[in-house]
N, C-alpha and C positions, 0 to 999 in steps of 0.2 A: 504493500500500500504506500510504503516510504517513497521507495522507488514511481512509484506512476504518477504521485504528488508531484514528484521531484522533475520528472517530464513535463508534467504540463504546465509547470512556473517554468521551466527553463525555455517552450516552445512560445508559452504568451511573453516572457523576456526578451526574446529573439523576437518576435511578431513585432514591437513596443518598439523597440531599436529601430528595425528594419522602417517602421511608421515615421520615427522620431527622424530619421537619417532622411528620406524622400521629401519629406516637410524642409528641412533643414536647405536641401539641395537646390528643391525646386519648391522658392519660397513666393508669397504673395507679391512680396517687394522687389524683389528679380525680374518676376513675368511683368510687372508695370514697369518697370523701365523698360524693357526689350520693347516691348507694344505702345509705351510712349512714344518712345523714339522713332520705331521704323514709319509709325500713322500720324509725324509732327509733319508742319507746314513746311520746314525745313526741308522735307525732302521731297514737298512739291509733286505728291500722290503717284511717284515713285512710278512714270511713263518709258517705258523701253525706248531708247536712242536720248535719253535726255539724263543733263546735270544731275536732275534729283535720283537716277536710276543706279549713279554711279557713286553719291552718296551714301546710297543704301547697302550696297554693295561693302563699300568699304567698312561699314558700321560690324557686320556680318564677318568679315574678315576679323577685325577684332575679336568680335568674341570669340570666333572658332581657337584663335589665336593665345586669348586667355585661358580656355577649356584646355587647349594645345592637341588639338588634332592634326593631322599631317597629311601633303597634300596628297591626292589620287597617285596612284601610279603613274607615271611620265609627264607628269606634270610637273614644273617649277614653286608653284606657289599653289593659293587655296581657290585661285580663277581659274576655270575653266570657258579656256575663249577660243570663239569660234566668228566666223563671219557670215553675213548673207548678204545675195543683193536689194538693194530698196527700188523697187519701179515707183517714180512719181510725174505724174500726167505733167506734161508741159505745151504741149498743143492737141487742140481739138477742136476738128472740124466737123458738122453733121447737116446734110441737107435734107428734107422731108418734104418731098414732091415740089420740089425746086425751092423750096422756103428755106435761110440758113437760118439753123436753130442758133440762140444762144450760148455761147458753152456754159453759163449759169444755169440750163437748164438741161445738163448733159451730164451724165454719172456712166463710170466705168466699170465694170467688174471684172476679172477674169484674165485682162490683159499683162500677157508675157512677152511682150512683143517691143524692142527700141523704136519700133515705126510699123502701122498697120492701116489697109487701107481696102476696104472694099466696095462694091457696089450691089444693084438688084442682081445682075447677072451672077453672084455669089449663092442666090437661092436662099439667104439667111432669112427662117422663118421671122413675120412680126408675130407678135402676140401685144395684147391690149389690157391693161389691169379693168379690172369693173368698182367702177367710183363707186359702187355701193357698200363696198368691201374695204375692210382697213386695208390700209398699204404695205404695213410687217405679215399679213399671214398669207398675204400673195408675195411676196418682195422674199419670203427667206425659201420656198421650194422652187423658186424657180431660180434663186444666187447658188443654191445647191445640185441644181440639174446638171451641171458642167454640161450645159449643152451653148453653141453661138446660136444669141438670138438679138432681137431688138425689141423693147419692150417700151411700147406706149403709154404714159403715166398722165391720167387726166388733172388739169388743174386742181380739182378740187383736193386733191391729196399731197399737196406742195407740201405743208408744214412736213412731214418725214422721211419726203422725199429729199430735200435741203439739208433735214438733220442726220440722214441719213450720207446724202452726198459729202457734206465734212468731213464724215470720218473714211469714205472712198478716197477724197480728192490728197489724203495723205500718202496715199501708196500703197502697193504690194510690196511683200517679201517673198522672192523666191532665192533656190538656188542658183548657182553662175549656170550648172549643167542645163535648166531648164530659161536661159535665156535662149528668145527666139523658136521655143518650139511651138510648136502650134496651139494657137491659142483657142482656148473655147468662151472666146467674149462676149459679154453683155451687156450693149450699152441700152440702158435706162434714157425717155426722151421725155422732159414735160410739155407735154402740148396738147391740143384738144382733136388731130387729128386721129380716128380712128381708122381712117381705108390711107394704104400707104401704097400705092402705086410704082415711087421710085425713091430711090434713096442715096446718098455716097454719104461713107465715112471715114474719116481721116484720123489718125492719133498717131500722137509720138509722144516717148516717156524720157524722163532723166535717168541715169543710172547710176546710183549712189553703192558705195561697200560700204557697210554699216556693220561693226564690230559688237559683237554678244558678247554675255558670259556670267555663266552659271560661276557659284559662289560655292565651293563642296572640299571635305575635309573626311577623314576616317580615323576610324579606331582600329587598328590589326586587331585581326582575331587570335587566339590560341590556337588551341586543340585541331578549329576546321577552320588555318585562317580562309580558304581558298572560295570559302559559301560565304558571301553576301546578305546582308540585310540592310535597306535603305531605307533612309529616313526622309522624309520632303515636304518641299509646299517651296510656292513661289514667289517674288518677291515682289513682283512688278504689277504695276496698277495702270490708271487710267491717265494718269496727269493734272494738266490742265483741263477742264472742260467747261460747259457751259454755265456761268456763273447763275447762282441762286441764292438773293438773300444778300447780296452783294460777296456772295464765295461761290470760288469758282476751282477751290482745291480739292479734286478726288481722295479722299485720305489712305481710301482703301483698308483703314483699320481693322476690319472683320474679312475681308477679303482681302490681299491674305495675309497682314501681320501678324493675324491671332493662328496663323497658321505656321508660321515661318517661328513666331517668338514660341511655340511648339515643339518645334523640331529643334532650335538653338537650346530649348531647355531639357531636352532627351538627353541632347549629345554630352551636357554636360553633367547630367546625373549616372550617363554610361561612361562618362568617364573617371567617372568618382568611385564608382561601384567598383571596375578594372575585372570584369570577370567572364566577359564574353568571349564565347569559346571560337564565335565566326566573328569574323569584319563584318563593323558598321559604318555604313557611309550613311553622311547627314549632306545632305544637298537643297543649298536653295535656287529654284530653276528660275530663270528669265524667260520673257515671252510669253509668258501664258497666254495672256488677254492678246495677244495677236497672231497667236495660231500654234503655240506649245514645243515653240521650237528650242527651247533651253531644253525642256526632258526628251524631247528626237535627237538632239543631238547628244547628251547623255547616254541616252539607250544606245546610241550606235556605237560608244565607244566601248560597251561591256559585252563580254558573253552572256547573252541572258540565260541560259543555261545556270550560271554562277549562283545567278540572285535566286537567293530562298522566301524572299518575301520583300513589298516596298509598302510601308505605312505611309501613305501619302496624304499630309494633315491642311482641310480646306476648308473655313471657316466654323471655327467654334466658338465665336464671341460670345454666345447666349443660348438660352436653355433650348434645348430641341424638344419637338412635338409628344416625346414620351417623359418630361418633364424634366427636375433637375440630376445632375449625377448619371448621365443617358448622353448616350450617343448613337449614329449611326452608320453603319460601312454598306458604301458601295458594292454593288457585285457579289453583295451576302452570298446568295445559293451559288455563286463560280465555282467557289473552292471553300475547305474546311478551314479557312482562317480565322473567321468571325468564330465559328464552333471552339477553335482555341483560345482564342481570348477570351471567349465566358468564361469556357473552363478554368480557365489562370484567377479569375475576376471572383470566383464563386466564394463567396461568404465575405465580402467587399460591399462597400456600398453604391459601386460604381457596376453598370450594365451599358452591355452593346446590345443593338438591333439592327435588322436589316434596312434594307434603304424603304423608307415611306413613300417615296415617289418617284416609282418608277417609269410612268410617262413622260418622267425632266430626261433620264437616258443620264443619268449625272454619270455613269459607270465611265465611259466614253468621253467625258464633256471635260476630265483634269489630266495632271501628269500622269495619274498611274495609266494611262491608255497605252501608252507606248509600248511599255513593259508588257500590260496584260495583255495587248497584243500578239507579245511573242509567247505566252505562254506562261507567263509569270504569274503568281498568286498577289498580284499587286492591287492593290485598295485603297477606296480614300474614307478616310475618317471623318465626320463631318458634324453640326450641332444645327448645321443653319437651315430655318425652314421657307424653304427655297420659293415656295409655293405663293406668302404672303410676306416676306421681305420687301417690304418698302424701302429702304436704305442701301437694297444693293444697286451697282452702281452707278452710286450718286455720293454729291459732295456730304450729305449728311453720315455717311461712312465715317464715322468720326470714333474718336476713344472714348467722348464718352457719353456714346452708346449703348458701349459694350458690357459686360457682365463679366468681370476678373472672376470671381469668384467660379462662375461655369468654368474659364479661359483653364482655371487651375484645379479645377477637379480631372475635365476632360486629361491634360496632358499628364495626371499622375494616374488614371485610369490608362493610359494609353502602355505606361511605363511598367506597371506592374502586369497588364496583362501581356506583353512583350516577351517576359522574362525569360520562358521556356525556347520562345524560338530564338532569341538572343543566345541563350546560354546552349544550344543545338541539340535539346532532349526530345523538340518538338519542328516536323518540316509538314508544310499547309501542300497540299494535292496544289499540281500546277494545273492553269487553267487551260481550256481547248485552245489552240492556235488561231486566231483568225488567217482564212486563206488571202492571198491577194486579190 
């Protein structure tokens, strides 16, 4: 009876520590500064190709720096930089049955092209939006069609068309490989004709090398350093946008600080711990918000074969729809990933669930796409209810909006129920392959 006393004070001793040490680590007043800082004015809502994106950056470096993680394989430092090109519209010409349109009233999609130029003899179908119809739920299956067409946009749908056009008349990113290949363009026309008889269209783009670069550092493993576990979320937001309120600064603070200031607080409570048996890489991606090309280019530098798992952390500022101390993962039924982190969770006050809205496609929509793509058991962890968020994005995306309190349950839920695939006692079923 000595003895079994004697166990279960030395089990709740150890339980108590283990509580006392996670608290300690990953404190209330840590995770507010991290989420301070990345969601301040100062970095000017953290927009891919601008000053504020390389602030953040470096901010990010630091920490990794203080934690003292080490950079990727063959890399020099904790950047991981890569480049693309920027296509940005610089002439446009459009005639519509001899009429020349405006270019104010001409929007571009799709074009890969340093000069492109057709006419009716090209056979490029028109199609016509129906004004009776908002302009987003015809505007986004037909941007997605990758088909060349011409698309007729009746006056009455200017307002989203325009708001829509700003963020087109910024540019494309593609690769160098895919400059000049054939394009499947679509130029958007505001005008009131609907019978198009004849047409010419003219464009010519700039072409800018615009420099990336993911922010990413690891912990060698022991026993398996050679299996992976990744840690993520991304850094980059919206920028400048349309002012409201007289602010016009995206903060992006739930999107993704409370994601990023996540992942910087894993790497440093994994590195306090010192006990993991695989590498962990903590990575925070660039690009998201303009096509996710910090975690493509990421992915293509690993075997994903390697990676045992990517916890990919995407907005947990506030309570999610199953209440407080709740979260939920992407791609639940993919793979047994979720199924192991209850397991780890069980007699905790903290609970995973599968994703509530599955008609968003969120699986698809973050960094872990790339990965789960090849086959990876990769995930995104999430709080945000995606559904009724008013504040996402938009300059109200502020810090304090957000719920620290949720920010910091979620990432020591995240960290405890890790432990087992961290420590390599537990590997999640890898997902089906998508084919090309």
């Amino acid at each position: 009876m000595k003895k079994i006393t004697y166990l279960v004070l030395l089990l709740f001793v150890s339980h108590q520590t283990y509580a006392q040490t996670i608290e300690q680590i990953i404190s209330k007043e840590y995770v507010e500064r991290l989420i301070k800082t990345l969601s301040s004015d100062d970095m000017q809502g953290r927009a891919t190709f601008t000053p504020g994106i390389d602030k953040a950056a470096k901010f990010i470096e630091s920490e990794f720096k203080s934690i003292g993680l080490k950079p990727l394989t063959d890399e020099n430092g904790l950047r991981q930089s890569f480049s693309k090109i920027q296509l940005k519209p610089s002439e446009t010409s459009v005639t519509i049955n001899g009429k020349l349109i405006n270019p104010s009233n001409v929007m571009v999609s799709g074009n890969t092209s340093e000069s492109l130029s057709f006419d009716q003899s090209s056979n490029t179908p028109v199609v016509n939006f129906d004004s009776s119809k908002s302009f987003m739920e015809q505007f986004r299956p037909i941007s997605r069609s990758g088909k060349k067409q011409i698309v007729m946009v009746n006056p009455s749908l200017a307002d989203d068309f325009k708001r829509i056009k700003v963020r087109l008349d910024q540019g494309s990113i593609v690769d160098q490989k895919n400059i000049n290949s054939k394009p499947n363009v679509i130029v958007f026309i505001l005008d009131e004709a609907t019978s198009v008889t004849d047409y010419k269209i003219e464009l010519k783009n700039t072409l800018l090398n615009m420099p990336l670069f993911n922010v990413a550092g690891i912990i060698p493993g022991k026993s398996k350093s050679k299996e992976i576990v990744v840690f993520s979320g991304h850094y980059d937001h919206l920028g400048i946008i349309k002012s409201v309120e007289q602010d016009s600064i995206a903060n992006g603070a739930d999107d993704d600080a409370s994601g990023i200031t996540g992942m910087i607080a894993l790497a440093k409570y994994y590195k306090k711990l010192n006990n993991n048996e695989r590498t962990l890489v903590f990575v925070a991606f660039t690009a998201e918000e303009i096509g996710g090309y910090g975690s493509q280019y990421f992915s293509s530098k690993l075997n994903s074969d390697d990676v045992i798992a990517m916890f990919n952390i995407e907005m947990i500022g506030k309570d999610s729809k199953f209440g407080p101390n709740t979260a939920y993962i992407t791609g639940f039924e993919k793979s047994d990933f979720g199924a192991i982190l209850q397991k780890n969770l069980k007699g905790t006050e903290f609970t995973f669930h599968p994703d509530p809205y599955p008609s968003q496609q969120l699986f698809y929509r973050s960094d872990n796409a790339t990965l789960a793509a090849l086959g990876v058991p990769a995930h995104t962890i999430s709080t945000v209810q995606i559904d009724g968020d008013k504040l996402y994005h938009t300059v109200k995306d502020e810090f304090s909006s957000l719920d620290v309190n949720n920010i910091l349950s979620t990432i020591r839920g995240i960290a405890k129920s890790a432990v087992t695939i961290v420590k390599g006692s537990d590997t999640p079923m890898r997902i089906p392959k998508l084919s090309n």
